[in-house]
C-alpha positions in Angstrom: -19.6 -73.0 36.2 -16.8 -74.1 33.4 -13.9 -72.0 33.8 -12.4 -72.9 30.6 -8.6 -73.3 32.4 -8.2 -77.0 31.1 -4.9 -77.0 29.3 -4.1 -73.2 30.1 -0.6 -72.6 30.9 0.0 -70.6 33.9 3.3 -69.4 35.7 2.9 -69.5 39.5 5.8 -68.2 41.0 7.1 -68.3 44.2 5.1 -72.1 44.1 6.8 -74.5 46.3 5.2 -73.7 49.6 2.2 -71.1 51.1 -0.4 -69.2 48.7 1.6 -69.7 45.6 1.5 -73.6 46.1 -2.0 -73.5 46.8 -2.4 -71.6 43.8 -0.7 -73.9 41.6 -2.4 -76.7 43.1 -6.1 -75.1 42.3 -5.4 -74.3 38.7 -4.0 -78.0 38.0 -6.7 -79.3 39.3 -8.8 -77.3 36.9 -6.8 -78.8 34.2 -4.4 -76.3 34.0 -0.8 -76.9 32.8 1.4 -75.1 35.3 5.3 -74.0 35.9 6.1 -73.5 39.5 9.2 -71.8 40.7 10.8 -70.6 43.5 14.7 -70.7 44.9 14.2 -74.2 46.6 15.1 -76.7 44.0 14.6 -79.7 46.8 11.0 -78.1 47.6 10.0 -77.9 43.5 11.1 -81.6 42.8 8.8 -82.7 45.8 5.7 -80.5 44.7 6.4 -81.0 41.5 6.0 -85.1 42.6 3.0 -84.7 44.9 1.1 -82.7 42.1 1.8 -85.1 39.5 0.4 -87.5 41.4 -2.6 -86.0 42.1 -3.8 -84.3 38.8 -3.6 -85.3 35.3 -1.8 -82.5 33.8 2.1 -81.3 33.1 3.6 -79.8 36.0 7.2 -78.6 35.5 9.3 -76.7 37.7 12.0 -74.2 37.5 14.4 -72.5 39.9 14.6 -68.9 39.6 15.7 -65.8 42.2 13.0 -63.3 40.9 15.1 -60.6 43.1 17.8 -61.5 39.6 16.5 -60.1 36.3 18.8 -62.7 34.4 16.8 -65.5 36.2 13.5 -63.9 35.5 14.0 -63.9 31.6 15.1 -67.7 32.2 12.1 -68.6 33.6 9.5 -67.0 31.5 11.7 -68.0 28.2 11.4 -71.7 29.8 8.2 -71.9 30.7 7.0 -70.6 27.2 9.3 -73.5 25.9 8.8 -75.8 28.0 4.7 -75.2 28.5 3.9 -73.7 25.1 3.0 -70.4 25.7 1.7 -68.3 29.0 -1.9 -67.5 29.3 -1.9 -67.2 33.2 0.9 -65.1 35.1 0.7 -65.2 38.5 3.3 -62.9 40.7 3.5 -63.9 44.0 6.8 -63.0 46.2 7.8 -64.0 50.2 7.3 -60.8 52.0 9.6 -58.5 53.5 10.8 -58.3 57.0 9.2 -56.7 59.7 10.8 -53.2 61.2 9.9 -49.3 61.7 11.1 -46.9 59.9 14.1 -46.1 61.9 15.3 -49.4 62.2 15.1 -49.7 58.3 18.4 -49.5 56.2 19.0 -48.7 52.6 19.6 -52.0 51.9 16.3 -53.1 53.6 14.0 -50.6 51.4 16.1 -52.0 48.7 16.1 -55.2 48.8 12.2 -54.9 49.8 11.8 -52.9 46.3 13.4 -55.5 44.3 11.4 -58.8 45.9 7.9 -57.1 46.2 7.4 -54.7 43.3 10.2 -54.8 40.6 10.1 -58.4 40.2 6.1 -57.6 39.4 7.7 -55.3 36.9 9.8 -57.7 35.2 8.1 -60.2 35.2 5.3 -58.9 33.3 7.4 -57.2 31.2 8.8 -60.6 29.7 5.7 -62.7 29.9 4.1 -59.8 28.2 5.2 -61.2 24.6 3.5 -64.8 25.0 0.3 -62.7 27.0 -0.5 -60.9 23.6 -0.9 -63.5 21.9 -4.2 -65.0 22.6 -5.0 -62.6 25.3 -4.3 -63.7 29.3 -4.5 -63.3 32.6 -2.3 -61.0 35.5 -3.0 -61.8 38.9 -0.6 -59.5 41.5 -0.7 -61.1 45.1 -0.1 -58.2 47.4 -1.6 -57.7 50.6 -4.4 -56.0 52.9 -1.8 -53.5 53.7 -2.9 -51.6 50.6 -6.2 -51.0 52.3 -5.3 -50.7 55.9 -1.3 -50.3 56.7 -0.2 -53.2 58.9 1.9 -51.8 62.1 5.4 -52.9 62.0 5.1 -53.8 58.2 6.5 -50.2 56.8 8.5 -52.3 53.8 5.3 -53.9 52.8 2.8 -50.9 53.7 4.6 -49.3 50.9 5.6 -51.7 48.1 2.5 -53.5 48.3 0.7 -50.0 47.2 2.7 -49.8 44.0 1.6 -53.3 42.6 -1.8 -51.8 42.7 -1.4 -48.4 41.2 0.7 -50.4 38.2 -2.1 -52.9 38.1 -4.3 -50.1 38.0 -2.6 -48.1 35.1 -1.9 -51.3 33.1 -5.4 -52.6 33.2 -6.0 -49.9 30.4 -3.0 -50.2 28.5 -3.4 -53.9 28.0 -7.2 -54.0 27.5 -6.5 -53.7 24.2 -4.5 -57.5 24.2 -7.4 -58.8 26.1 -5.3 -59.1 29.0 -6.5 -58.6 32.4 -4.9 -58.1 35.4 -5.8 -57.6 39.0 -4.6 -57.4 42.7 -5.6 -60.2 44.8 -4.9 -59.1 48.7 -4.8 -61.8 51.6 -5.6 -60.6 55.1 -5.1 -63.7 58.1 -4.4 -66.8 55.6 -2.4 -69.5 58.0 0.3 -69.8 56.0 4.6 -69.5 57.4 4.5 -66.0 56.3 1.5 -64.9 58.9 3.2 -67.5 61.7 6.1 -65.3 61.2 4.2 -62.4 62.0 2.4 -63.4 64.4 6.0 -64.0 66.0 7.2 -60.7 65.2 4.3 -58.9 66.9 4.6 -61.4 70.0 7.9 -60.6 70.5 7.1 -56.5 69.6 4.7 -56.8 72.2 6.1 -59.1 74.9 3.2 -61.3 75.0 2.6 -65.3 73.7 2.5 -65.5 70.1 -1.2 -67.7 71.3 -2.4 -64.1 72.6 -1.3 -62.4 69.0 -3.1 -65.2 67.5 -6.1 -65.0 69.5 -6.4 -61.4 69.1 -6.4 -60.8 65.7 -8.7 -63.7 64.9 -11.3 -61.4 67.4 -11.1 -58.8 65.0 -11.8 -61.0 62.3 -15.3 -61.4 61.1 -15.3 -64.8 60.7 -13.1 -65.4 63.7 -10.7 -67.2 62.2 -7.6 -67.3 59.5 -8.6 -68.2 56.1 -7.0 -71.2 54.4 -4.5 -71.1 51.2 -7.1 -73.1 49.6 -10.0 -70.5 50.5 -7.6 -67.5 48.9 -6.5 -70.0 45.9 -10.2 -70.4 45.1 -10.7 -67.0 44.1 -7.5 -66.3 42.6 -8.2 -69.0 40.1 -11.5 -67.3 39.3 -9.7 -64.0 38.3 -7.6 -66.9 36.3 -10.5 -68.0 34.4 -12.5 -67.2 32.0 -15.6 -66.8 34.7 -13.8 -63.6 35.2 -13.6 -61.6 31.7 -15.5 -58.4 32.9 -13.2 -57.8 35.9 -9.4 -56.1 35.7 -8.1 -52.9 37.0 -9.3 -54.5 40.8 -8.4 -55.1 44.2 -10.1 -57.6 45.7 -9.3 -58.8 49.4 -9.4 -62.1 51.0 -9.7 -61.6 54.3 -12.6 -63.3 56.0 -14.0 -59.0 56.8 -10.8 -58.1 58.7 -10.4 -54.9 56.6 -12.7 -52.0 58.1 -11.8 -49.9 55.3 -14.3 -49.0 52.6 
């Protein structure tokens, strides 16, 4: 199968470490041009490095804070410069801490707001210009919180669920552009983010972070995490032109952990 991504530009943010930098990594080696961004300048110079020694195609890198608006037009206003134009915008964002609802400030359900949906929301809202052009892709990373609610996760239980009613509304008001966006969800990926977690519910529970571990790969189909590559694969199918009859979706990577319908 061609997906036609050879010399697409695509913005991968949040890029220098996890699922974003195995997303980054999958387009480029599809022949992608791609920016990659994130608030670790030391971390972008060393992907930035490693990727242009693996793959024959321009990888730039800029630093942004996609909680700051001001950064956010930066980036997309460089990366348009820089790469030529945006086909591919991928919005990707660390997620928020762990917590119940009564041990959740204002500033928490702020800050929250800001990281994991508004910077969705501005982001698109600047790349949308170069998107137009020749038609593009959206691709939201959220989570399988917005099929099942994670327990402890109340922050992302609830932001995560407004990336996919926008992608949801926006999937008709940009049809018209040829731009299509959708919500790509991970479940168990072994990533710092779900060893974090994994943590969190360990120390929640009183028990080895090994028996968290161990438990939730039981519930798991497949019986085990996925791998950043495994969710990058099918992110950069919703990327590519392979993927022109699907937007408006949420699709879940998650090796069956989801019992949802």
């Amino acid at each position: 199968m061609d997906l036609n991504l050879k010399n697409k530009k695509a913005l991968v943010v949040a890029s220098s470490q996890g699922l974003g930098k195995a997303i980054a990594a999958q387009l480029a080696q599809e022949g992608a041009n791609v920016m990659i961004t994130s608030r670790d300048e030391a971390k972008l110079q060393a992907v930035q490095k490693e990727f242009r020694d693996q793959y024959n195609v321009d990888v730039e890198y800029h630093r942004a804070d996609v909680t700051n608006p001001e950064d956010i037009k930066q980036l997309v206003k460089y990366t348009a410069e820089t790469l030529g134009g945006i086909d591919i915008l991928i919005n990707n964002a660390g997620g928020p801490p762990g917590g119940t609802f009564e041990s959740l400030t204002d500033e928490d359900w702020e800050k929250a707001f800001q990281l994991n949906l508004l910077s969705h929301v501005r982001l698109i809202r600047e790349a949308l210009p170069e998107l137009k052009k020749n038609g593009g892709r959206i691709i939201n990373i959220a989570s399988s919180s917005i099929k099942q609610p994670i327990p402890g996760l109340l922050l992302s239980n609830t932001f995560r669920l407004g990336i996919v009613g926008m992608t949801k509304t926006l999937s008709e008001e940009l049809a018209a552009y040829n731009i299509l966006i959708n919500t790509v969800a991970p479940g168990r990926i072994a990533t710092d983010r779900v060893d974090y977690l994994d943590q969190h519910n360990a120390d929640r529970q009183n028990i080895s972070k090994e028996e968290v571990t161990e438990r939730a790969k039981s519930n798991i189909p497949l019986r085990r995490y996925g791998t950043p590559a495994e969710f990058a694969n099918v992110v950069t199918f919703l990327a590519s032109d392979a993927s022109s009859y699907v937007t408006g979706s949420s699709i879940l990577v998650d090796g069956g952990m989801v019992k949802a319908l």
